[in-house]
C-alpha positions in Angstrom: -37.0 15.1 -29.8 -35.7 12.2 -31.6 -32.0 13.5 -31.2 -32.7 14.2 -27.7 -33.6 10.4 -27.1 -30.3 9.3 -28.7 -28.6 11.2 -26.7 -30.0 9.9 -23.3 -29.8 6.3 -24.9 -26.2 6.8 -25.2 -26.2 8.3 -22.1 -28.0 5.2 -20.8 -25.7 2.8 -22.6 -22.4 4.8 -21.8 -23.6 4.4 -17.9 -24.4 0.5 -17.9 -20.7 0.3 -19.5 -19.0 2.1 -16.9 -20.8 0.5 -14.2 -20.3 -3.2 -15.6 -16.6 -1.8 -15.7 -16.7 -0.8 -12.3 -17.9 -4.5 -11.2 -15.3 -6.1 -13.1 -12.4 -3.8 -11.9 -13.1 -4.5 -8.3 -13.4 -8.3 -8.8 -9.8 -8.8 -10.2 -6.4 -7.9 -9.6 -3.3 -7.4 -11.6 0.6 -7.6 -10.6 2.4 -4.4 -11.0 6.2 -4.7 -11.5 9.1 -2.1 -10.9 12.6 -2.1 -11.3 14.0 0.2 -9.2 18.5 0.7 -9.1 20.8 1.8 -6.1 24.2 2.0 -5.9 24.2 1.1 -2.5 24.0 -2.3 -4.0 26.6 -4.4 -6.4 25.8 -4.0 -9.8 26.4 -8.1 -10.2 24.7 -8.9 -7.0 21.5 -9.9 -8.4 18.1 -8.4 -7.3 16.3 -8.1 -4.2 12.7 -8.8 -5.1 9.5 -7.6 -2.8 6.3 -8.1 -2.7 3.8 -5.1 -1.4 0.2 -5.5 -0.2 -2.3 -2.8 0.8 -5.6 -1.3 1.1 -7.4 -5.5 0.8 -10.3 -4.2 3.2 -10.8 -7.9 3.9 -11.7 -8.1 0.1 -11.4 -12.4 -1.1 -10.3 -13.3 -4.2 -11.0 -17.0 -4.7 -12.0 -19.2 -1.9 -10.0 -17.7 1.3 -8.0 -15.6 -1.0 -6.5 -18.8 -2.6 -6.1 -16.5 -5.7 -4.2 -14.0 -4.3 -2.1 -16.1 -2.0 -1.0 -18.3 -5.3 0.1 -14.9 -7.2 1.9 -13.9 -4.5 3.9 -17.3 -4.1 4.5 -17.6 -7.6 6.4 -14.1 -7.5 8.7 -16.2 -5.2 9.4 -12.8 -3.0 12.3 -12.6 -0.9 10.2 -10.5 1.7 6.7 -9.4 1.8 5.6 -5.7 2.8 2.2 -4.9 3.7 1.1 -1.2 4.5 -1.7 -1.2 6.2 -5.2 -1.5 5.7 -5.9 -4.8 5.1 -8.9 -5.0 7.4 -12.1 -2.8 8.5 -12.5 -2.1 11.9 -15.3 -3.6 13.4 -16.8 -3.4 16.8 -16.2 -7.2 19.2 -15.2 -9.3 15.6 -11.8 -10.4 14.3 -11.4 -9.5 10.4 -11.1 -12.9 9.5 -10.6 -12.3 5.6 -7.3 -10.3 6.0 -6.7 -12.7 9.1 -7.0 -15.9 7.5 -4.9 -14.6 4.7 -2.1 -12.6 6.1 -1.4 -15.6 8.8 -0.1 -17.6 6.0 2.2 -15.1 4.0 5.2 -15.9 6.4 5.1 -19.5 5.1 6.2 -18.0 1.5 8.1 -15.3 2.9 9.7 -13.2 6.0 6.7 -10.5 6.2 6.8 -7.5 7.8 3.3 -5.2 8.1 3.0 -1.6 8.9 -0.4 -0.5 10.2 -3.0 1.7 7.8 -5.2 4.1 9.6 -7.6 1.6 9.8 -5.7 -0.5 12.0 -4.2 2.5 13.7 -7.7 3.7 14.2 -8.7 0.5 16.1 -5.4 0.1 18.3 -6.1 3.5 19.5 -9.8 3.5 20.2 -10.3 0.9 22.3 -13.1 2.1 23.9 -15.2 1.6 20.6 -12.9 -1.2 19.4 -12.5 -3.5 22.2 -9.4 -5.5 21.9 -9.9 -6.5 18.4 -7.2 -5.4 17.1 -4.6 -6.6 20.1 -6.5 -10.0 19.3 -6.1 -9.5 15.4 -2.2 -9.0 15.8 -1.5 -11.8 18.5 -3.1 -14.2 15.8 -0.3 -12.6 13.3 2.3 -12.5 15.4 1.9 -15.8 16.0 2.2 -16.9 12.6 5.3 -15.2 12.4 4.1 -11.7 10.9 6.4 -9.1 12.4 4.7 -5.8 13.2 6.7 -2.6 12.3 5.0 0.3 14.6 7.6 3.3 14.2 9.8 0.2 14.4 12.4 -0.7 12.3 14.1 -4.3 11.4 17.2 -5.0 9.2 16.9 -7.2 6.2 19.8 -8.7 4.0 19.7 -9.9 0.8 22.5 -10.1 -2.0 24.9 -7.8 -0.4 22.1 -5.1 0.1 21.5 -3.9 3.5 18.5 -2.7 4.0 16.5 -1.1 6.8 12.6 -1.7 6.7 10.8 1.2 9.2 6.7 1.5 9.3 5.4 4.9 10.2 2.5 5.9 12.5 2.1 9.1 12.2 -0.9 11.1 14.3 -4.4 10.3 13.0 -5.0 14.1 12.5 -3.2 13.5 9.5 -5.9 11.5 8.1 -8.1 13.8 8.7 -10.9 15.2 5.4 -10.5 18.5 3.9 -7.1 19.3 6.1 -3.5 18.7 4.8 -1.2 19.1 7.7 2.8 20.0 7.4 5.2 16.6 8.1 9.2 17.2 7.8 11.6 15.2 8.0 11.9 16.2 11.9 8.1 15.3 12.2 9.2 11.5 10.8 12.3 11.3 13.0 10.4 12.2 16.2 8.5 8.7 15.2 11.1 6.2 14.0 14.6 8.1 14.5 16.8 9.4 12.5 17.7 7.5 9.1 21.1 5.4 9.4 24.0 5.3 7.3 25.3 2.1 5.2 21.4 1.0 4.9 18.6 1.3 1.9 16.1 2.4 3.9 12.8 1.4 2.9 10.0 3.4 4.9 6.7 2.2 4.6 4.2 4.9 5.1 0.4 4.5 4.5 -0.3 8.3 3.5 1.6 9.3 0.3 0.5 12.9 0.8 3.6 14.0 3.0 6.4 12.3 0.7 8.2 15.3 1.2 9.1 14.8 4.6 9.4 11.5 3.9 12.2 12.5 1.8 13.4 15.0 4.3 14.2 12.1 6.6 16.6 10.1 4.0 14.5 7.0 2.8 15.6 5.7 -0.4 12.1 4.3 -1.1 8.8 4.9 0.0 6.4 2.3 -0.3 2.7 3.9 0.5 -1.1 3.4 -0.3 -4.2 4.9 1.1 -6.0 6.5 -2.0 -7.2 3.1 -3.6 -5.5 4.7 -6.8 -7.8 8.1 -6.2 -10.9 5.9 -6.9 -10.9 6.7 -10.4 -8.1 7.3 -13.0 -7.1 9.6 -16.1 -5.7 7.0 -18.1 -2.3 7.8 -18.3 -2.4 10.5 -16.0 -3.1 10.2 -12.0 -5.7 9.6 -9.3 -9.2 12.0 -9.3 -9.7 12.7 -5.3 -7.9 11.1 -2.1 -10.2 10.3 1.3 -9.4 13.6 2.8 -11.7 15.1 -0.5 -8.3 16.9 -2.2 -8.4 16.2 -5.9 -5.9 15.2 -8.3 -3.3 13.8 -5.8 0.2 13.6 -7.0 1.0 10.6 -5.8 -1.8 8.0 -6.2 -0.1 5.0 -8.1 2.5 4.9 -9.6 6.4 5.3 -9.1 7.9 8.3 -8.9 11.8 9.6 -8.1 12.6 12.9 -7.0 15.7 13.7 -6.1 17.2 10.1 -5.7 14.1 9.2 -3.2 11.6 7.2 -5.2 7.8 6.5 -4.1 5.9 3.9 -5.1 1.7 4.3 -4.1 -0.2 0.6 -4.7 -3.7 1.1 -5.7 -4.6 -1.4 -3.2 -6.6 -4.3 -3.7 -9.8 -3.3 -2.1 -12.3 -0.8 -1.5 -14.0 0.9 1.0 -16.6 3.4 2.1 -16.5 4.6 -1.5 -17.1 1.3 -3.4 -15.8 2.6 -6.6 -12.8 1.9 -8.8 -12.8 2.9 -12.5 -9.7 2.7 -14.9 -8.3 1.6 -11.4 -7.6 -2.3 -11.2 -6.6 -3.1 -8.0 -3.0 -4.8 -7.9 -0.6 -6.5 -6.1 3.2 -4.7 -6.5 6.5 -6.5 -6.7 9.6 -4.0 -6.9 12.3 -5.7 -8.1 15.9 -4.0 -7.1 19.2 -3.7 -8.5 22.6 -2.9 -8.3 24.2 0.1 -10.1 22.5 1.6 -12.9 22.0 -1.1 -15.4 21.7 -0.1 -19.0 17.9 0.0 -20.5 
């Protein structure tokens, strides 16, 4: 009896710690860098640094995301990413957290956004949206935030030419307990084909499909999505994605395959499942280079 009771204290105590964990996690961020080479690139050209932004699910750190706006500016970016999901859709009201935030990225840098499913979701269903989203990216554009929606834009910086594409693919793909087949043909029937002479950097909110992602020539993928798959093996991967698969390969971290590297943010907020555990949420700067440097 008396061994049973220390075990369901400790079971008690090993709870409350995972929970108060849990709490903290989801309260702070952290800044996740990468170096990343190309040869497309000068070796002595200096770097091309970016900042990436997903998944904030109109979480606030610091008053109007003061906090997050001031790590952001200190990284001194030469362009800002963001893939998707910085809102939740609601029914007749604007998301002002990601609004108010988002609006004044372009003041630090040029930023470009890709939409999430969330925001995908709410441009297509107007009928239980409204216009709120057409509302929510008038206000962006506005403030100079340029929307890439199977669009793509050219960006130059220190002799590296780089094209920056944001993928929509069909909602079915988001879809719980069904993986679908993407190709590269899949992703070129959205954007085009890949051009020569350019790093192309595709931003694509579901890691899942990297493999056709890769099939259509990007050099890097930057995704996000599975909020780090909720909770993480330390130093292993992601536990479960939203469409209920476990173990995802991809789920935050970088990875290169085959000269095509992905990089999956963790995101910076929750939602639905407000859980994140050996999972801090983070904010990703990929610094790039010329050549292949020595390490």
């Amino acid at each position: 009896m008396i061994e049973m009771r220390k075990i369901l204290a400790a079971g008690a105590v090993a709870s409350a710690a995972i929970c108060v964990e849990s709490i903290r996690e989801r309260r702070h961020f952290r800044v996740t860098h990468y170096d990343l080479d190309t040869p497309k690139m000068e070796a002595d050209a200096g770097e091309v640094t970016i900042v990436f932004l997903s998944d904030l699910h109109n979480q606030i750190y610091g008053a109007n995301n003061d906090v997050l706006l001031r790590t952001v500016a200190d990284v001194k970016p030469d362009v800002i990413l963001i893939g998707g999901d910085m809102l939740i859709g609601k029914r007749d009201r604007l998301p002002k957290p990601a609004l108010t935030f988002v609006r004044k990225l372009p003041k630090i840098a040029p930023t470009y956004y890709s939409n999430g499913n969330h925001e995908q979701r709410m441009k297509e269903n107007t009928k239980k949206y409204g216009n709120v989203f057409e509302r929510y990216q008038k206000k962006l554009r506005e403030a100079d935030v340029r929307f890439l929606e199977n669009d793509s834009a050219e960006f130059t910086k220190n002799g590296l030419r780089i094209m920056l594409t944001g993928l929509e693919l069909p909602m079915e793909t988001y879809e719980k307990f069904r993986h679908m087949d993407v190709c590269g043909e899949d992703v070129a029937r959205q954007v085009g084909t890949a051009s020569e002479g350019y790093f192309h950097i595709l931003m694509a909110h579901n890691p899942v499909y990297f493999s056709g992602y890769k099939e259509w020539g990007a050099d890097l993928v930057l995704s996000g999505h599975l909020h780090g798959g909720i909770v993480r093996i330390p130093g292993w991967r992601g536990c479960i994605t939203p469409q209920a698969f476990p173990f995802p390969k991809y789920s935050g971290e970088m990875t290169t395959e085959e000269e095509h590297t992905i990089i999956v943010s963790k995101g910076l907020g929750t939602h639905t499942i407000n859980l994140r555990l050996f999972n801090e949420p983070e904010v990703v700067v990929v610094h790039i280079h010329g050549g292949h440097r020595k390490k």
